[in-house]
N, C-alpha and C positions, 0 to 999 in steps of 0.2 A: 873797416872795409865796407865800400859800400859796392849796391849790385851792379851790373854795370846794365846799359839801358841799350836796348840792340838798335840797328838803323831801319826805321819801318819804313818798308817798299810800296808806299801809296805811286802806283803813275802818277803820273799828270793827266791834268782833266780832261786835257783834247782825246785823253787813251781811256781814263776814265769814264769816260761819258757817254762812250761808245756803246757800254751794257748800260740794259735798263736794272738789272738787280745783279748781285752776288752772292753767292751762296756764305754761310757761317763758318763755314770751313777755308773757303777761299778767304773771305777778309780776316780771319783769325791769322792765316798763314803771312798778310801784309804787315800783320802789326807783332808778330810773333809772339802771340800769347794765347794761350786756351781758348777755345770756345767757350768754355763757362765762366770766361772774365766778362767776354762779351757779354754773356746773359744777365750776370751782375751789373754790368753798368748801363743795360739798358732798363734794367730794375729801379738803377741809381739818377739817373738822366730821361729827363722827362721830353728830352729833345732827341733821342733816340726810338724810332718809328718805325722797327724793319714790319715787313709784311711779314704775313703768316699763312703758311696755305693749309689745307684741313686736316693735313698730318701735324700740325704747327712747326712744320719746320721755319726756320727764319731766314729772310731776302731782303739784304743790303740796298737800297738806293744807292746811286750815288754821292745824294749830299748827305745822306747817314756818314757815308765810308769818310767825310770831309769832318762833318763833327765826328766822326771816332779820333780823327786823326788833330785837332783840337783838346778832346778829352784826354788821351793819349800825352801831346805834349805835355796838360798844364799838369797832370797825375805824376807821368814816369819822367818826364825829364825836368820840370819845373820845381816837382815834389811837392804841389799843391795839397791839401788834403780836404 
């Protein structure tokens, strides 16, 4: 059996593009999976850039939230490894 891979809710970019950042919780919730997955693959992905403010919380771009959603595919639905 294999997992099954949920439908991630990225808007589209005309909606997208409208914030300038998003918080680690809100793009965790698009892609439906942990905030600490995120933290790994931006550990993993050197093309992953979120800001950090001096709490270091972390703030999505939106062409971050574009390569998550990239990474996302080629990982969970592709099965890239």
């Amino acid at each position: 059996m294999s997992a099954s891979v949920h439908r991630v809710e990225v808007p589209e970019d005309a909606i997208l593009f409208e914030k300038s950042y998003y918080s680690i919780g809100a793009v965790s919730e698009m892609f439906k999976v942990n905030p600490s997955l995120l933290r790994f693959w931006e550990s993993e992905f050197s093309i992953l850039k979120p800001k950090k403010n001096g709490k270091g919380d972390r703030f999505f771009r939106p062409q971050d939230v574009k390569n998550l959603q990239l990474i996302y595919h080629l990982l969970r639905e592709r099965k890239y490894t």
